[in-house]
N, C-alpha and C positions, 0 to 999 in steps of 0.2 A: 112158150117160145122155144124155139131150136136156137141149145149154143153147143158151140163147140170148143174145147180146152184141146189147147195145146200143150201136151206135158202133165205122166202120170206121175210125179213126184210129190211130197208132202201138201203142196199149197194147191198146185191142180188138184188133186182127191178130193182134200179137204173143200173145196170148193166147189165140188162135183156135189158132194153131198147137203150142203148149204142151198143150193138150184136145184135140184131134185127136189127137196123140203118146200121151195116154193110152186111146184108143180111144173117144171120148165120140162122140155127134152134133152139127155143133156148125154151127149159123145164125147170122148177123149180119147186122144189121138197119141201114143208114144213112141218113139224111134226102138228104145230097146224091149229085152223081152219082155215078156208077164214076169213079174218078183218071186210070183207064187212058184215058178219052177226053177228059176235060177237066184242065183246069188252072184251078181258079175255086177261089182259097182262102180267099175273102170277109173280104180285108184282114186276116188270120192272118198271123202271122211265115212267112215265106218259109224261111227256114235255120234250122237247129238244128244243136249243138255236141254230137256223140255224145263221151260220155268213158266211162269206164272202168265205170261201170253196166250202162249202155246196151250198151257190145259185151260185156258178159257175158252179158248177158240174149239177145242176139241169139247168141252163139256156141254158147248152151246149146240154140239150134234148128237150126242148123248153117245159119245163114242170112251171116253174117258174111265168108263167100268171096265172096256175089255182091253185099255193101254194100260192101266198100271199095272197089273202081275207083268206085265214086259220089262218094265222099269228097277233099275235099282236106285235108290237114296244118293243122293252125294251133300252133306252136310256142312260142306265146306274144302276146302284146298289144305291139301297136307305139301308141303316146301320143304325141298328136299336141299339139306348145304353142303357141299364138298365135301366135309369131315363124315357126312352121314349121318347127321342130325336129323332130323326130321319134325318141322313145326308144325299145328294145325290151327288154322285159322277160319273161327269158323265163319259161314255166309253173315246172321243173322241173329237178334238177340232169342224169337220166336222157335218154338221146332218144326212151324211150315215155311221155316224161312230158308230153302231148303232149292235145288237143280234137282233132277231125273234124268239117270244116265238112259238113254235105249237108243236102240239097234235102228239105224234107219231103214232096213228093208223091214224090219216085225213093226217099224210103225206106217211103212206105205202097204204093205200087204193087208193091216186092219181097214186104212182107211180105202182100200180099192174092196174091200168084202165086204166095208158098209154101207159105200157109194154104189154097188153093185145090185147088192140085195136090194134098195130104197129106189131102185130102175135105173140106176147112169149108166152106159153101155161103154166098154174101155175096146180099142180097137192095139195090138202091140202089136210092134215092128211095122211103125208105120212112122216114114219120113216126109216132115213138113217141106215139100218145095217149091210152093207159092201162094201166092196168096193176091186174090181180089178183092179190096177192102169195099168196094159201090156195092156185090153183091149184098153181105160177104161171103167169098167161099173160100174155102181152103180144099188146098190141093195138096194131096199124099201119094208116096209112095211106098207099095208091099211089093216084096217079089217082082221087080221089075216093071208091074205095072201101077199107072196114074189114074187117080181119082180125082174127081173132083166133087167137093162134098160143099152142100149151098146149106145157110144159116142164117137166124137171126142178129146172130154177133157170135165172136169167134175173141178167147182170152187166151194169151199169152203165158203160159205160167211152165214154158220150158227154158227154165234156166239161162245164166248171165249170156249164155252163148247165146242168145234165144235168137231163131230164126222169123219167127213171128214177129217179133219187134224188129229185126232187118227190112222185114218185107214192107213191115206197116209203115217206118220211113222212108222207104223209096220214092223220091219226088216231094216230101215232106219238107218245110223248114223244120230239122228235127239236130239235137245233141245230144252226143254219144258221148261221155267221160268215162273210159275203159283204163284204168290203173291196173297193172300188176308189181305186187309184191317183191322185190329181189331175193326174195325166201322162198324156195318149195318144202314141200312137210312126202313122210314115208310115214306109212301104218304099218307096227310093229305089234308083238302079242306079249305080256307077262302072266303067264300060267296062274299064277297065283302070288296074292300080296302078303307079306309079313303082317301088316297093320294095316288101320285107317280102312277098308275096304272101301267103305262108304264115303269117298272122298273123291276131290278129283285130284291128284296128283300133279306135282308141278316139280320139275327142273331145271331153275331159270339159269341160265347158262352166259346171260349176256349175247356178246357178238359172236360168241360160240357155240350160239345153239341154244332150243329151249326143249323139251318134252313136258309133253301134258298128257293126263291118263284117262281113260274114262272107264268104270267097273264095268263089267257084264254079270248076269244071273247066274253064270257057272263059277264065281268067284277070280276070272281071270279078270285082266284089263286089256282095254286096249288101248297103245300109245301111240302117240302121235310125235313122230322128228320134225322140228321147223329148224332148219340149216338155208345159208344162204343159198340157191339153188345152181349153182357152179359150183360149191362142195361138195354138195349131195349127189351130183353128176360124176363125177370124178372121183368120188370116195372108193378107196379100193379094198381097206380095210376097218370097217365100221366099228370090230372089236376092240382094235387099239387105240382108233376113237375113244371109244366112250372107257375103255379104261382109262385113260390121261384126263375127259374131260365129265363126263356123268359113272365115277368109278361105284359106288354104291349101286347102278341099274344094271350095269353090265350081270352082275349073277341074277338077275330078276330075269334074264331074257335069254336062255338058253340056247333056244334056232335064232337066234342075231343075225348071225353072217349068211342064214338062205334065204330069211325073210328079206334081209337089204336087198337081195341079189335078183330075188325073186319080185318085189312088192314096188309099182311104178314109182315114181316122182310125181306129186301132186301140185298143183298151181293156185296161187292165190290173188284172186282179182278183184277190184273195187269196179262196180257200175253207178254210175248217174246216169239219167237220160232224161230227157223231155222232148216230145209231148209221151205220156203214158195213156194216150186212146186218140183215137179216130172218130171223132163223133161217137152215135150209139152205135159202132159196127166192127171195133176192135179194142180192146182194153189190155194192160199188160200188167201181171203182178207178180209178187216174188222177187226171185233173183231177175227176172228177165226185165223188173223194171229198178231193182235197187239193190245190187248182190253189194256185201260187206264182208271184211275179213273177219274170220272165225272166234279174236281174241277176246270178245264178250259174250260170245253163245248166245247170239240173238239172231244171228240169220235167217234158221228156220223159223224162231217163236217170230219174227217179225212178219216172214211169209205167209204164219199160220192166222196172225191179226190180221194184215191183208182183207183174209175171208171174211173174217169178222166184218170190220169196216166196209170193205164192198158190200156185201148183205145187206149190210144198214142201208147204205148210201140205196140200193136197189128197192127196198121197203121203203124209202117215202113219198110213193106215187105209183097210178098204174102201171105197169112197163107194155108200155109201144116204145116206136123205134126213134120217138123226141124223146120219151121219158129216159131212156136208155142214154143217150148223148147227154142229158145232164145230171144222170148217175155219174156218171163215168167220170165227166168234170167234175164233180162233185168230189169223187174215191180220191182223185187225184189232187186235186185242192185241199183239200183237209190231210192229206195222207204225208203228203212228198217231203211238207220241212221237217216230220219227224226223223221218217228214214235218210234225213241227210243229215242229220243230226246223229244217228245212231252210227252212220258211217265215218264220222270226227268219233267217236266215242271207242270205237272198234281200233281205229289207228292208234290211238292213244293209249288203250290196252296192253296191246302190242307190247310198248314199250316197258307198261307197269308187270307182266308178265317176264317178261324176259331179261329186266334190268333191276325191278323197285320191290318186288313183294319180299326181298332178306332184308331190305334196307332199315333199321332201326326204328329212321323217321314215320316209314311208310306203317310200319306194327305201330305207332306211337297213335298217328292219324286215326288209323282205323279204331284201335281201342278207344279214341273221343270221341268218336262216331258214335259206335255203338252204348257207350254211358251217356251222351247226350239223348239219343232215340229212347234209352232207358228213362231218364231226368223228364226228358218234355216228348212223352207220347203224344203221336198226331202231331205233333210242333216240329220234331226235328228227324230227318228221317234222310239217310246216307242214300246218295245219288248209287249204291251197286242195288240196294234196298228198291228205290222205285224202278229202277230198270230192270232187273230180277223177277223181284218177288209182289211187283202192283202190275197194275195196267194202265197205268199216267203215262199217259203220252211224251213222248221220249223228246220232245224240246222243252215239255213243262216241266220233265224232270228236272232238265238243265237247268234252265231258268232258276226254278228254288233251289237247288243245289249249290248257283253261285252266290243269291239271296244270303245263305246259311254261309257261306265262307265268307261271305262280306263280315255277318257278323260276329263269328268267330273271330279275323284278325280286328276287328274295331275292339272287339272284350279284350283278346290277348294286350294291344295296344294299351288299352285302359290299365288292365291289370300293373305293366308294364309300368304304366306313370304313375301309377298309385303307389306301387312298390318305392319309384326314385322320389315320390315327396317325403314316404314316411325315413328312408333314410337318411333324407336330407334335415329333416324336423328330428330326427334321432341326435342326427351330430350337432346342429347347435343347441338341444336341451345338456350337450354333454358340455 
């Protein structure tokens, strides 16, 4: 069959080469340029956090040999405190229990040279500006002029902004849930770390701000400012910033004041949407049918499952153009209460990032966690643990995760009464 992908980014490629594998024809269509000569990521997170999703998805195309030397370890979050303490906490009791820091253009450049090679034909600088869904065609623009490219079915995998999904509900009974963040974030550079390299950095800041780090290969990092985005707008001097409010990062980061000056403002948007296809003859995946904010590092790994899933959903039956409409319901039905689930889980972060991980209680929790997982392997296993480092479906992580704090406080409780009989049985033997 002839498809056509919209959007050469992580989950498009990765998808490219999943339909190639099944013998398909398969075009991708992207507004910006090829990766391979530029590096212009127009103020997009620089780094992302592959976990245990993500290399599945990638291992299932046998691409996974030529992404790890890109990657570096992150073994856990080093918590940086006012004073300049520095704690480490690590992911996992396991040592694959374990993020990968890498470069999103060295992991869309692999996967446009594996999609490439395996026959997917990528077409750059090419803008999606309509779309026929009866055909389906999609309609691009290079250089002024419009094409009109005709296909078996045409997927959506360009981003929350996605023009594709625009198109697809025009005339549709269709919902768009588009939250933005009151927070933008700036990528900033630290040449190099005193410690922890293999971490990811955290400076929870509160309502003042958060920084998060991610290592690179060359021993720098890259950080990431989440500030309310009308500070960040108006910040004039970022150095006295972060001397009064992250006083420890400030000598980490030398060119501070060009990189603010220089490095755009970044936006952070939550998408929902329904319907996520068009019969067999438009499908939407990714951010373009469930973007999440960044505070659990699941975006991508979630985009990269996606492929997974759809593949599946496409393998169980011939593909004609009925089989394809109840793939598609199918990717969709099975798919969508996870990713609304991960995007509760992501908001929720937010917070444990930027207000909870100094907190005593939150070290106290985490340490049960991880001696329980110890105590009863396979029995008990921490809700960051399945959503990390398994591939359990991110509402069944939930699910047993509340299971597990149920009976946690029913023990504490018990504990609790058992404590006040034997004191009580103390004082009348006395």
């Amino acid at each position: 069959m002839r498809i056509i992908i919209a959007g050469a980014g992580p989950a498009g490629s990765l998808l490219a080469c999943y339909l190639v594998r099944r013998g398909h024809h398969v075009a991708v269509y992207e507004r910006r340029p090829d990766p391979r000569g530029h590096d212009d990521e127009e103020g997009r997170s620089i780094n992302l956090g592959l976990s245990a999703r993500g290399v599945r998805a990638l291992t299932d195309v046998g691409l996974m040999p030529a992404i790890w030397p890109l990657t570096v370890p992150m073994r856990g979050r080093a918590v940086h405190a006012p004073d300049g303490r520095v704690t480490f906490q690590p992911y996992g009791r396991r040592a694959d229990e374990i993020l990968h820091s890498v470069r999103r253009r060295d992991l869309v450049v692999s996967l446009v040279d594996h999609a490439e090679a395996a026959g997917a034909v990528f077409h750059f600088g090419h803008r999606v500006v309509d779309l026929d869904r009866e055909g389906p065609t999609l309609v691009v623009e290079h250089e002024g002029r419009r094409d009109a490219v005709p296909a078996d079915a045409v997927v959506g995998a360009d981003g929350a902004f996605s023009a594709v999904r625009a198109l697809m509900h025009r005339g549709l009974r269709a919902d768009l849930h588009q939250e933005f963040l009151p927070w933008g974030y700036k990528e900033l550079t630290i040449p190099r770390v005193p410690a922890h390299h293999e971490a990811l950095h955290v400076w929870p800041g509160g309502d003042d701000g958060l920084i998060v780090t991610h290592p690179n290969l060359d021993g720098s990092m890259t950080a990431t400012l989440f500030l309310p985005a009308g500070r960040l707008a108006e910040m004039t001097d970022p150095e006295a910033f972060f001397a009064e409010r992250f006083p420890d990062a400030l000598p980490l980061m030398p060119d501070l004041a060009k990189e603010f000056a220089d490095r755009p403002v970044g936006h952070l948007v939550s998408i929902r949407t329904t319907p996520w296809h068009d019969g067999g003859k438009v499908v939407l995946i990714g951010d373009a049918a469930h973007a999440v904010y960044p505070f659990y590092g699941q975006g991508m790994n979630s985009a990269l499952e996606d492929c997974t899933v759809l593949d599946r959903c496409l393998g169980l039956g011939s593909l004609d153009g009925d089989h394809l409409g109840l793939a598609f319901a199918e990717f969709e039905r099975s798919r969508r209460p996870h990713t609304d689930v991960l995007d509760e889980l992501s908001r929720q972060n937010f917070v444990e990032l930027r207000d909870r991980v100094r907190s005593p209680l939150h070290k106290v929790r985490q340490r049960a966690d991880l001696v329980l997982a110890g105590l009863f392997p396979g029995r008990w296993t921490p809700l960051y643990t399945m959503i990390s480092h398994t591939t359990t479906p991110y509402a069944d992580a939930l699910a047993r995760s509340r299971r597990q704090d149920a009976v946690l406080r029913w023990t504490a409780l018990g504990a609790a009464g058992l404590g006040a009989v034997a004191m009580l049985a103390a004082r009348k033997g006395r």
